[in-house]
C-alpha positions as CSV (number, residue, x, y, z in Angstrom):
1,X,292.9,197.9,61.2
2,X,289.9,199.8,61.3
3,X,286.6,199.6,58.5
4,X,286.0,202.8,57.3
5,X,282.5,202.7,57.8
6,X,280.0,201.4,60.3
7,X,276.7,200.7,58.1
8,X,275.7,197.3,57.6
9,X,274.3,197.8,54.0
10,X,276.5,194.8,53.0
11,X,274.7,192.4,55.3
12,X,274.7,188.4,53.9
13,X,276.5,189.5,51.5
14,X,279.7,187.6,50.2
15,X,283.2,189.2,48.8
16,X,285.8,187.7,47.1
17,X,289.4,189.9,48.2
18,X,292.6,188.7,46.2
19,X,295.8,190.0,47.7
20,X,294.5,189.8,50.6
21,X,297.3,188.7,53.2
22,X,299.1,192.6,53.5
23,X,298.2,195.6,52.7
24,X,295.2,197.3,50.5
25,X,294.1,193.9,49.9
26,X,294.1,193.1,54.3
27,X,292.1,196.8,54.4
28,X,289.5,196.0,52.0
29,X,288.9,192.3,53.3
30,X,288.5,194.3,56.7
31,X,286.7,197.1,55.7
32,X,283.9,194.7,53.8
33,X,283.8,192.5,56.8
34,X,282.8,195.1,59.3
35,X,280.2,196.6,56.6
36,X,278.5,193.4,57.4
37,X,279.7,191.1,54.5
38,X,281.3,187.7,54.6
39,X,284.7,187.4,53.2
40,X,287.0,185.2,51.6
41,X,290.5,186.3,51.3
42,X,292.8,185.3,48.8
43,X,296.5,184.9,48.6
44,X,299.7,182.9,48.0
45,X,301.4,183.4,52.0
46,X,299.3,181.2,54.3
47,X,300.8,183.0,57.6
48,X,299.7,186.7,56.5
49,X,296.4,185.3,55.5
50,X,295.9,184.2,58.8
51,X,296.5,187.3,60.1
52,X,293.9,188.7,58.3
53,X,291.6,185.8,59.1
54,X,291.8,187.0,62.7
55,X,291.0,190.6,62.1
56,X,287.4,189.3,61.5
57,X,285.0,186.7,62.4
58,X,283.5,187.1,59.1
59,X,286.7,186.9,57.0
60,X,287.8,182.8,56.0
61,X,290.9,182.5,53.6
62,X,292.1,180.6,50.9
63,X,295.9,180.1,50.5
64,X,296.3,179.6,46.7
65,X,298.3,181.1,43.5
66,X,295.7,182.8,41.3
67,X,297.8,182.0,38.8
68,X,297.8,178.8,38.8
69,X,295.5,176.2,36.9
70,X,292.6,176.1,37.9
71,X,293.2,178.5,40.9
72,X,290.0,180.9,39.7
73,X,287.6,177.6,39.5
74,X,288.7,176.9,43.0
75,X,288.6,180.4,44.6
76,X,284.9,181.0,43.5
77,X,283.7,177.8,43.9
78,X,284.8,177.8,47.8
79,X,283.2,181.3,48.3
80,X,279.8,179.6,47.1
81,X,279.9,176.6,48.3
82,X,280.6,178.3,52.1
83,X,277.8,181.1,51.4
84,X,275.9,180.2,48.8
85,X,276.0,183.3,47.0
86,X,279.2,185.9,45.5
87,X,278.3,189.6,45.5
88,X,281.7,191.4,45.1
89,X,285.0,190.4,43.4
90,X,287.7,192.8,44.1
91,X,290.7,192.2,42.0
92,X,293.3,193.4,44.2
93,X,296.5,191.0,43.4
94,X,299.1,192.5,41.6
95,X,302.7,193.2,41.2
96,X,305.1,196.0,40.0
97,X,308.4,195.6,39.0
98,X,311.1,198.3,38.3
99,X,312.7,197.4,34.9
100,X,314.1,200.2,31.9
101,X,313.8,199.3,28.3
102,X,317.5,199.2,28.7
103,X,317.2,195.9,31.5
104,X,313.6,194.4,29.8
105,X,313.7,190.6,30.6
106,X,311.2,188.7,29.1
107,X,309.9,186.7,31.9
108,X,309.4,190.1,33.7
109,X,307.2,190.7,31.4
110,X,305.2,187.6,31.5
111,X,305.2,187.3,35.3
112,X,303.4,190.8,35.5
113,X,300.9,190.2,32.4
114,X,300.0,186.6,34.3
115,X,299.3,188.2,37.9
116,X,297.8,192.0,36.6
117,X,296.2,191.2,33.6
118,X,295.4,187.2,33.1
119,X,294.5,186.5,37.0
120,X,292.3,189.1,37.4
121,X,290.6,187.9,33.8
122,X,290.3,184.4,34.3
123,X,288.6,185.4,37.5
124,X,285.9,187.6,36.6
125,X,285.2,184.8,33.8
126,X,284.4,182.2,36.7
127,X,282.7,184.6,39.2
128,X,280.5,186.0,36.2
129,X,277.6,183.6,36.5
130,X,277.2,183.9,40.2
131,X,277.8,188.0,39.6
132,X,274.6,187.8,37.5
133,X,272.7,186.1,39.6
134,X,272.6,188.7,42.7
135,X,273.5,191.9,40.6
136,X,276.9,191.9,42.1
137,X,280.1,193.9,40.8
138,X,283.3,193.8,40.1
139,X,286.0,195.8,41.3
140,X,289.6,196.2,39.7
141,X,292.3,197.6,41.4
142,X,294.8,199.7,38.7
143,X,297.1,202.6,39.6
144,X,297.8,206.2,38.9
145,X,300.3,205.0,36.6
146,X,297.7,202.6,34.6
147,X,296.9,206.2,32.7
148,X,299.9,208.7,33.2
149,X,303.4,207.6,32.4
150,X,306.4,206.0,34.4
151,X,309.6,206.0,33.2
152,X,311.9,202.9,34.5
153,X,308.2,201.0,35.0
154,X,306.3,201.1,31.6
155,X,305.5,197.2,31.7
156,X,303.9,197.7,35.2
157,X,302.3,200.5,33.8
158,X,301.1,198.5,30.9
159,X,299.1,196.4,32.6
160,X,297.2,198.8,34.8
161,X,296.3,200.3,31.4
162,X,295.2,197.0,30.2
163,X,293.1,196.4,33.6
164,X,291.5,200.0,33.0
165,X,290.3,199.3,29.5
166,X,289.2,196.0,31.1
167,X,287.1,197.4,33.3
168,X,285.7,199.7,31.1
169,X,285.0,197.2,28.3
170,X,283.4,194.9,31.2
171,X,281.0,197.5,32.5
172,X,279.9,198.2,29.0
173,X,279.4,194.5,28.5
174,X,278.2,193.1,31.1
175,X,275.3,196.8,32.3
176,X,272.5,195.2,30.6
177,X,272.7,192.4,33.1
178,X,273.0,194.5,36.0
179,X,276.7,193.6,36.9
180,X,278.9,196.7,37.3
181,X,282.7,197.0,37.0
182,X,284.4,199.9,38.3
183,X,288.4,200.3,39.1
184,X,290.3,202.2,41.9
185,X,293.6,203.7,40.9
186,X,295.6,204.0,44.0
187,X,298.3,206.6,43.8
188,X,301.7,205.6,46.1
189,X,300.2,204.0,49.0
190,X,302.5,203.0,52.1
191,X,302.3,198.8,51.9
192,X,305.0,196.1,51.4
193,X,304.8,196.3,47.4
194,X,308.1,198.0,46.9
195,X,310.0,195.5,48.9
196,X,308.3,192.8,47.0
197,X,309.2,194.5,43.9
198,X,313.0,193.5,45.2
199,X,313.7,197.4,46.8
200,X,315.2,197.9,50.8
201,X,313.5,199.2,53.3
202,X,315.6,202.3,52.8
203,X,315.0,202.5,49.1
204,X,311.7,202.0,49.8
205,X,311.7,205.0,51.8
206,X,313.4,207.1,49.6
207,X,311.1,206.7,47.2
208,X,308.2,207.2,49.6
209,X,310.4,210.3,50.4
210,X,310.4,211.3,46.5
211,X,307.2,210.8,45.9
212,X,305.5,212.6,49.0
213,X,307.3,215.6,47.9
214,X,305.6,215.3,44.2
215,X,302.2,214.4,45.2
216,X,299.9,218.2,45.8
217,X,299.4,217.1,49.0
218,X,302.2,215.9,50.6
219,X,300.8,212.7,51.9
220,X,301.4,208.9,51.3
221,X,298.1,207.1,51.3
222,X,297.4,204.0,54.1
223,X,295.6,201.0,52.7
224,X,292.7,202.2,55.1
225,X,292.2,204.8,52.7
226,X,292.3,202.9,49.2
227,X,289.8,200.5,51.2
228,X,287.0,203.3,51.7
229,X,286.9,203.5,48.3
230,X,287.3,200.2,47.4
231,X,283.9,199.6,49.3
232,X,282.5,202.9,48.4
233,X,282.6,201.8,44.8
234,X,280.9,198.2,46.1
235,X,278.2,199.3,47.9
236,X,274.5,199.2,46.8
237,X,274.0,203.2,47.1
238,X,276.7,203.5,44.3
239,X,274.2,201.1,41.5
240,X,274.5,203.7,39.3
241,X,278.5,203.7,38.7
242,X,279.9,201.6,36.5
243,X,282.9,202.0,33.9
244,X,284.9,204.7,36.1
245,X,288.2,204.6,37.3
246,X,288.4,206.3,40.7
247,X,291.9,207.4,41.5
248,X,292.6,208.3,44.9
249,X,296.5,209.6,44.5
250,X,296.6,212.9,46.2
251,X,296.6,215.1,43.1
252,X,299.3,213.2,41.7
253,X,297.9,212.5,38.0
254,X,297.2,216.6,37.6
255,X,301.0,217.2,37.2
């Protein structure tokens, strides 16, 4: 795992990572680490949060649902009680799920709305005092397909759509106190998602296979990448952004 940047500008600062035990959520938590901030990492799997633990000195975890009652309370109160401070809160947790009109299930639906749209809510609401008091900003991650179309996924899409307009509505809030919210929109991105989503390895790759062939560029993202600009969005030189949906997908949302 490598940062993808060397400057320090983030020194003392302190990051709150959700989804943090794989993937773009491992890369960001590394990434804001080695730009000099300390990190707590956030996530239900207390083995691959470990792993992430020892990617960095700086980076302490937290094992817990962010779903669950009270779980927000808890996450931001143990970030400020070990630091004293919260700069950055990068909603990164999420799921997608593959379901037609034709299969919708109803606790599909709710499962996805609870970790996309009501986690990610409930946890700006408890960081937002701390946010205000050191300028800090939030940072919500979305998809290409929270503003283009997916057939077989619209619920998953739904609630990228919802985190978009979330993070616009938030940055037009909350700019007059100095707290900006911005959101990256990864476009297919090689992580474990699809095989929590309930697809094999080989459909996994299929689709990997699909997609590369669709996107103008022929490449599948790493988690490295989503992570530059995860922390390109965070970092003081960027103040002046707030409201905008970056989406990093290749070329993907121009077809």
């Amino acid at each position: 795992m490598t940062a993808t940047t060397t400057d320090r500008g983030l020194s003392g600062h302190v990051a709150i990572v959700t989804g943090a035990g794989s993937g773009i959520g491992r890369a960001t938590a590394v990434a804001f680490a080695e730009a000099g901030a300390y990190v707590l990492g956030v996530g239900r799997r207390a083995e691959p949060l470990k792993e992430t633990a020892e990617a960095h000195d700086s980076i302490a975890v937290l094992a817990v649902d962010v779903r669950a009652d009270g779980a927000p309370a808890e996450i931001v109160a143990h970030a400020v009680q070990k630091w004293g401070r919260l700069d950055y809160l990068v909603n990164n947790a999420g799921a997608t799920a593959v379901m037609p009109l034709a299969e919708t299930d109803k606790q599909v639906i709710l499962d996805l709305l609870a970790l996309n749209v009501v986690a990610p809510s409930l946890l700006a609401h408890e960081a937002l005092p701390h946010l205000r008091a050191t300028s800090g900003t939030i940072i919500n991650l979305s998809s290409t397909y929270g503003h283009r179309p997916m057939a077989g996924g619209a619920h998953y899409a739904a609630t990228k759509a919802a985190i978009e307009q979330m993070t616009r509505s938030w940055a037009l809030e909350l700019a007059g106190e100095g707290v900006r919210v911005n959101s990256v929109a990864p476009g297919p991105t090689r992580t474990d998602v699809m095989l929590h989503a309930g697809l094999t390895p080989e459909a996994a790759n299929d689709m990997y296979a699909y997609e590369r062939e669709r996107i103008p560029t022929h490449h599948i993202a790493s988690a490295d990448e989503m992570a530059h600009w995860v922390l390109r969005l965070a970092e003081p030189a960027g103040r002046h952004a707030t409201g905008q949906v970056v989406t990093v997908d290749g070329g993907l949302e121009l077809i």
